[in-house]
C-alpha positions in Angstrom: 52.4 21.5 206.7 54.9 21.3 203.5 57.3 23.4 202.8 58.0 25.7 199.6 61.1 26.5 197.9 60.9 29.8 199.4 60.8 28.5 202.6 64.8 27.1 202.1 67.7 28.9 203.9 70.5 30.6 201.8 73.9 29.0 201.6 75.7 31.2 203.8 73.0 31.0 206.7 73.0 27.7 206.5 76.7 27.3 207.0 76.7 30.0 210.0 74.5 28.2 212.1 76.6 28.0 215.1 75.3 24.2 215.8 77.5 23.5 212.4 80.9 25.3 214.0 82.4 22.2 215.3 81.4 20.3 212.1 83.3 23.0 210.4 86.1 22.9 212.4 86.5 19.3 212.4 85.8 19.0 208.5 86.8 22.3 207.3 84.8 25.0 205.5 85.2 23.7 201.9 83.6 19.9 202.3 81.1 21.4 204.7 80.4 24.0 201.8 80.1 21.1 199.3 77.6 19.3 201.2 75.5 22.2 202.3 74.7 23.3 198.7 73.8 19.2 198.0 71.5 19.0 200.5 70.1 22.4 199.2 69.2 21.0 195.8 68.1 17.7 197.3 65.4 20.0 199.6 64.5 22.3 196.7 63.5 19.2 194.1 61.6 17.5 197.0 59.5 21.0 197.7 58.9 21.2 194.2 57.5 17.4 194.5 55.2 18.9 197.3 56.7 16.1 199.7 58.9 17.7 202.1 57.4 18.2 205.9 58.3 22.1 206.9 59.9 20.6 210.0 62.2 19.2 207.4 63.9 22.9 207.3 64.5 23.7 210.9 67.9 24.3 212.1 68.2 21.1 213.8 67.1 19.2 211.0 69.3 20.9 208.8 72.2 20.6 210.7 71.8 17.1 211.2 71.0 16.1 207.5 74.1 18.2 207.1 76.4 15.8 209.8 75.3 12.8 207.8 76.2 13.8 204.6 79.4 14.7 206.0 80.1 12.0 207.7 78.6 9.4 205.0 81.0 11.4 202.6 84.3 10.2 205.2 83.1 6.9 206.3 85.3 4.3 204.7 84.5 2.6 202.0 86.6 -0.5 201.7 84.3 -3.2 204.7 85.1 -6.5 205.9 82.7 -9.0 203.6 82.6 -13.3 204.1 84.1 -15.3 201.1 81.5 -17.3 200.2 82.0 -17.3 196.5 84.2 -20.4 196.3 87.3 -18.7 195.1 89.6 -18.6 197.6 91.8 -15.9 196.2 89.1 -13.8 195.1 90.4 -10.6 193.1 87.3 -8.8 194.0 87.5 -9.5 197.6 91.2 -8.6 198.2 92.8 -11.9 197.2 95.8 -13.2 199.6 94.9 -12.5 203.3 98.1 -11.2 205.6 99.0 -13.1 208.4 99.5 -11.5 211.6 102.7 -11.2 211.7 102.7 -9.4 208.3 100.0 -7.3 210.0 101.5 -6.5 212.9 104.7 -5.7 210.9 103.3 -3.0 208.9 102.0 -1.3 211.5 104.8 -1.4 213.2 106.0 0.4 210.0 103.4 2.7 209.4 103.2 4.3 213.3 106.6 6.3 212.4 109.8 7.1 210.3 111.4 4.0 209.1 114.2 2.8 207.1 112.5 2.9 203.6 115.1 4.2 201.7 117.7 4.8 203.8 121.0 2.6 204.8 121.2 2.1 207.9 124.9 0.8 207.6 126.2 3.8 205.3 123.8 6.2 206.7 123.1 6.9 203.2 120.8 6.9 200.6 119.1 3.0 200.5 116.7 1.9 198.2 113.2 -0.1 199.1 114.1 -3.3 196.6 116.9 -4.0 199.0 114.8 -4.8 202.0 113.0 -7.7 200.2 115.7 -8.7 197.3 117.3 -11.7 199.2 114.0 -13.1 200.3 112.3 -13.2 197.3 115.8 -14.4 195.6 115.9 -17.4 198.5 112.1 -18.4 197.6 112.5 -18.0 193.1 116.2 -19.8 193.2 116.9 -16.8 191.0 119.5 -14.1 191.3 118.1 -10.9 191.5 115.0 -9.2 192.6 112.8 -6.1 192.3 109.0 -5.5 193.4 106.5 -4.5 191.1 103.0 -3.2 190.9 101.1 -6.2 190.0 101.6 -9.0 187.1 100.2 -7.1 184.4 102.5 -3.9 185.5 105.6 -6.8 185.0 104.4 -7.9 182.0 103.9 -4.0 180.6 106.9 -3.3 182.3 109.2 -6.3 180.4 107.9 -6.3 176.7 108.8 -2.5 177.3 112.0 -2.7 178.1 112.8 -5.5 175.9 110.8 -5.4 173.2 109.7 -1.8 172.4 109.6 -0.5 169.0 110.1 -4.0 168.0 107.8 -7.6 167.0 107.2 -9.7 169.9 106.1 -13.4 169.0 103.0 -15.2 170.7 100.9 -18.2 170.0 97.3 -17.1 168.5 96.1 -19.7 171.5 97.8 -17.5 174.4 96.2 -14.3 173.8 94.5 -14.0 176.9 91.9 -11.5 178.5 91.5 -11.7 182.1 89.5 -9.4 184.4 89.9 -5.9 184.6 90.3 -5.5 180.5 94.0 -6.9 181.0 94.3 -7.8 177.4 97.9 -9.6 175.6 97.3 -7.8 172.1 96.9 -4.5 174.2 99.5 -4.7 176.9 101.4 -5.2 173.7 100.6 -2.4 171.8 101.0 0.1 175.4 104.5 -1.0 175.4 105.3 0.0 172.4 105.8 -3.6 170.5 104.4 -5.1 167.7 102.6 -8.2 168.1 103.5 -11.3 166.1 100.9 -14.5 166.1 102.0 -17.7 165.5 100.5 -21.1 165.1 97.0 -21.2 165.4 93.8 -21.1 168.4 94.2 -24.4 168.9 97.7 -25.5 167.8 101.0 -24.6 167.5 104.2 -25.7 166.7 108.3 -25.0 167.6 108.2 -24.1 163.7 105.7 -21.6 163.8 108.5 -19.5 166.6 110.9 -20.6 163.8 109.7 -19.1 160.8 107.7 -16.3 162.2 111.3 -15.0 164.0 113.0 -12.5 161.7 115.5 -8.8 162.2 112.7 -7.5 163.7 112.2 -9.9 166.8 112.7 -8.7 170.4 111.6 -11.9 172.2 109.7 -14.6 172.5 106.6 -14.7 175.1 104.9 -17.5 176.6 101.2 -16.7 178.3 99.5 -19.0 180.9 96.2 -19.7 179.9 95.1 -19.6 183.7 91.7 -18.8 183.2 90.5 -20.8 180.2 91.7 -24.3 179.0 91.1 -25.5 175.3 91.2 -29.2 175.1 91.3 -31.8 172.1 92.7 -31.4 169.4 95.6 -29.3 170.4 98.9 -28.5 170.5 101.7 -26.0 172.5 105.7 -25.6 172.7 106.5 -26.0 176.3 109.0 -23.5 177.8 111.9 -25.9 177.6 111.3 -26.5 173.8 110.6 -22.9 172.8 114.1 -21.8 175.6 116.5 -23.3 173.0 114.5 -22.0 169.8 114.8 -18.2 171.2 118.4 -18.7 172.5 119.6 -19.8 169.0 119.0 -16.3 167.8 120.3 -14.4 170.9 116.5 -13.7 171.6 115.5 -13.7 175.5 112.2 -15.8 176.1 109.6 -14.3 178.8 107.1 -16.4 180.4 103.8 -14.8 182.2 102.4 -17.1 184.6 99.7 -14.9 185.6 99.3 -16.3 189.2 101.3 -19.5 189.1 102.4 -21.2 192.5 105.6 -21.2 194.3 105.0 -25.0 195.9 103.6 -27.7 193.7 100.1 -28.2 194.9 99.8 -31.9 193.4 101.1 -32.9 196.7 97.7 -31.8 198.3 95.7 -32.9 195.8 94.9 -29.6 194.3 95.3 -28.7 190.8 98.3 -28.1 189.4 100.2 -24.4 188.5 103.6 -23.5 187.1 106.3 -23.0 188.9 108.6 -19.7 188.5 111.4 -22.0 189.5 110.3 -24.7 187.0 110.2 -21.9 184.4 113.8 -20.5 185.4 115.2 -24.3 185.1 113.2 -24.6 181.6 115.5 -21.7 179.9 113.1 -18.5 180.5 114.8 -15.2 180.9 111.9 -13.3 182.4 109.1 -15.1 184.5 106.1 -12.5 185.4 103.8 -13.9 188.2 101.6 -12.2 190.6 103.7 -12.2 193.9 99.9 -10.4 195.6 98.4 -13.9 195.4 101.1 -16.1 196.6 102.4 -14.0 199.5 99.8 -11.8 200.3 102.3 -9.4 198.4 101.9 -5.4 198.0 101.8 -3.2 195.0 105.3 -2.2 194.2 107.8 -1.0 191.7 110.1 -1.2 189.1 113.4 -0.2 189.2 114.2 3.5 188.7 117.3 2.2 186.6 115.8 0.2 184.3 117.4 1.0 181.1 115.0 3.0 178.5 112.1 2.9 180.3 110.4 6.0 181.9 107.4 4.1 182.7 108.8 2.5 185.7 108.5 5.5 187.8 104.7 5.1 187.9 104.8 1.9 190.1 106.3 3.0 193.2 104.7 2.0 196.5 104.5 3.4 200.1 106.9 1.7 203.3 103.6 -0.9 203.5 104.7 -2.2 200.4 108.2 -3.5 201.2 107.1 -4.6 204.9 104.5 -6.9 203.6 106.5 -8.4 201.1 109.0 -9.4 203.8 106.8 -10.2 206.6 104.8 -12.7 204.1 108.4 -13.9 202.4 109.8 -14.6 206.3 106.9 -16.8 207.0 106.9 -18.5 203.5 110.5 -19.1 204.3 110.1 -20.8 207.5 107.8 -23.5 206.0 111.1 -25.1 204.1 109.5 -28.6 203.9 107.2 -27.0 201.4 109.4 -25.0 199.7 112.3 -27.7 199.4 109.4 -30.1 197.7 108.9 -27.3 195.1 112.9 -26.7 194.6 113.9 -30.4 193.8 115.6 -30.8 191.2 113.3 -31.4 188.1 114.4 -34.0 184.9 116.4 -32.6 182.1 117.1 -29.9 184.5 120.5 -28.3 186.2 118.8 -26.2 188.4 119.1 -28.2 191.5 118.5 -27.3 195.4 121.0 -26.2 198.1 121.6 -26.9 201.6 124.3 -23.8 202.2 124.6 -20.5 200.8 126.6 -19.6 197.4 130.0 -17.9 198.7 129.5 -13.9 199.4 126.1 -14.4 200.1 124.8 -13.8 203.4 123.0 -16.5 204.8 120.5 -14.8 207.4 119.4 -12.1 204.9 117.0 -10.4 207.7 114.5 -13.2 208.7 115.1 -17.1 209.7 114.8 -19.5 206.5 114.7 -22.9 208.6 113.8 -25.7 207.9 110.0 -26.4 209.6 111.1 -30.2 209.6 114.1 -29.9 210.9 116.2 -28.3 214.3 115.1 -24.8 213.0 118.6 -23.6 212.2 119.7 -24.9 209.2 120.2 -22.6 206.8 117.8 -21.2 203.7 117.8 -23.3 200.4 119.8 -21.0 197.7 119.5 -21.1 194.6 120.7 -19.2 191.6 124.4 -20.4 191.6 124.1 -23.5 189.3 123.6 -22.7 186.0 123.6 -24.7 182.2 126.2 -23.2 180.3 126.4 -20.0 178.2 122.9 -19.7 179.7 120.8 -16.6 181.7 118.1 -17.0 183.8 115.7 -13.8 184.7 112.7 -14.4 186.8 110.2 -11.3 187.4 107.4 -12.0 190.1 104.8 -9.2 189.9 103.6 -7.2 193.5 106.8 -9.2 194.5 110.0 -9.4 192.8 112.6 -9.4 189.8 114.6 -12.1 190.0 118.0 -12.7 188.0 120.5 -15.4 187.4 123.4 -15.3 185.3 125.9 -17.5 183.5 129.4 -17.6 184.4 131.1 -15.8 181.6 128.7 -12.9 181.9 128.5 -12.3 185.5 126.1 -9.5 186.6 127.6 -8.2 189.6 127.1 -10.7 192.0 127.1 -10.5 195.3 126.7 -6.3 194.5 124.5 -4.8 196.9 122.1 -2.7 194.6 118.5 -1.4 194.9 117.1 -3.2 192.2 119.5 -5.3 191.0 117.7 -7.2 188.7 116.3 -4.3 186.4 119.7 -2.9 186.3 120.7 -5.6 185.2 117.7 -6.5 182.6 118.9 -4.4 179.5 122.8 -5.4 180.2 121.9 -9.5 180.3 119.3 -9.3 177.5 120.3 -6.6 175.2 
């Protein structure tokens, strides 16, 4: 027999059936409440379809369509899936895997009250940025360090603080889109900066940067192309050209990699991405990358100190974030052969590789940085202390770090401890 829209319980019996009391109690009144009248209006269209058995409405039916909705409604949604797209590092399917160690870290974290913010040697205040700073410093060669959200976050984030209210000069060639709606002209326009395009689709030239540069210019900004290539008849400034070009008129030059590489990947016959540390060595102030792909990094955040910019508070992450970043930096560290390969020293460049720390800085910075080659306790390769003259270096890795190197006549408090050390220092090196 079918049933008629008569024949449907009211609300509030419904919900007093005492078969639904420990679903209440477990769930609480309000969800089960939400659920109940859904299923209600699901019944009452199917009666008025003339489909819907009568047996459909007895108690234990009810109750047990209602269990389902409830717990479809809680089950989680994020599921294990298999790669089989070909992408190894596929934004849609989570990107950079965690090792177990980084796992097994976190949880470690997560299970109860941890250090996050707090010094364990002042018994102060601390600040997250500090419990990944000299990692991410050891693997960029670069000074300073801060975690951000993700790379379009850093690149919001740095024409922000550096270029806001002001012209910011790109090639018409490197006006990128990339998933998600991540568009240059409107990351521009969200920070506050006005857009200046140089040069043309295909070519451009230093002159273009020359003649397009005026009182108005912030910076300069260089955008890998990672996800399109125009070939033929073409032309582009390369980051050491365009360095000197911006430097001349006390501009800083940023650089967004968009996912870049922290090894060169020639050496395993795999195609070839930009380095951060070739990009520091080049000139570049600011380097943006995405730290999520390379070490399996977290969201994280800006510096609440970062000079002018109130934006930064909207990127902070939970104690997950800084215990991934160091877990997956630790083990990046250790493979040293790897990383030494991508630290050599590169031509026309003075940014060369170390075998022992700079003075003041401490050379077991929480993990072992050995060398996998070697006897396994020599110490990290450091960079960051040789620098060209009268020349900064600021590198910004996105869901990983701010990185910052200084000349020697304008030092930048080395050797300072500092939450965030590298947005504190981004307005005083660049302004």
């Amino acid at each position: 027999m079918l049933a008629q829209p008569k024949d449907l319980p009211a609300l509030d019996r419904l919900l007093n059936l005492p078969l639904l009391a420990p679903l209440s109690q477990a769930h609480g009144r309000s969800l089960l409440t939400q659920e109940a009248r859904a299923l209600l209006d699901e019944l009452r269209a199917q009666t008025l379809q003339g489909g819907l058995p009568k047996a459909a409405l007895e108690e234990g039916a009810l109750c047990e369509a209602l269990r389902q909705r409830v717990e479809a409604k809680l089950a989680p949604r994020m599921k294990a899936v298999i790669n089989l797209t070909g992408t190894v590092l596929h934004t849609n399917l989570g990107r950079a895997l965690l090792a177990d160690e980084a796992l097994q870290h976190v949880l470690a974290m997560m299970a109860g009250p941890n250090n996050l913010e707090f010094d364990l040697s002042s018994g102060g205040r601390g600040d997250r940025d500090s419990m990944v700073e000299d990692l991410l410093c050891e693997i960029t060669g670069a000074e300073a360090a801060t975690v951000v959200n993700n790379n379009a976050a850093a690149v919001l984030l740095s024409i922000a603080a550096l270029g806001g209210g002001k012209e910011v000069i790109v090639s018409r060639g490197e006006l990128v889109e990339i998933g998600g709606a991540f568009r240059m002209p409107d990351v521009m326009a969200a920070a506050g900066a006005r857009l200046v395009e140089v040069g043309t689709t295909n070519r451009t030239h230093p002159a273009d940067y020359e003649r397009a540069i005026g009182p108005s210019t912030a910076l300069l900004m260089k955008v890998h192309t990672s996800n399109y290539r125009v070939q033929g008849f073409t032309s582009a400034v390369d980051e050491a050209t365009l360095a000197p070009i911006a430097h001349a008129k006390g501009l800083p030059l940023v650089t967004d990699l968009g996912s870049g590489s922290l090894v060169d990947l020639a050496q395993w016959g795999l195609p070839r991405e930009p380095l951060p540390q070739e990009m520091l060595a080049a000139g570049c102030d600011v380097v943006t990358f995405s730290g999520d792909k390379l070490l399996g990094g977290p969201a994280g955040r800006p510096d609440r100190r970062q000079q002018g910019h109130d934006s930064a508070h909207t990127q902070i992450p939970d104690e997950a974030g800084p215990a991934r970043v160091k877990a997956a930096a630790c083990r990046f560290g250790s493979h040293a052969a790897a990383l030494s390969a991508a630290r050599a020293p590169h031509k026309g460049s003075a940014h060369a590789a170390h075998a022992d720390p700079p003075p003041g800085r401490d050379p077991s910075p929480g993990c072992p940085l050995t060398s996998a080659a070697g006897s396994g306790s020599e110490p990290a390769l450091y960079g960051g202390s040789e620098r060209d003259a009268g020349s900064d270096r600021l590198g910004l890795l996105a869901g990983g770090v701010l990185a910052l190197g200084g000349s020697g006549d304008r030092p930048c408090g080395h050797g300072q401890e500092g939450p965030g050390h590298g947005l504190g220092c981004l307005g005083q090196r660049l302004a």
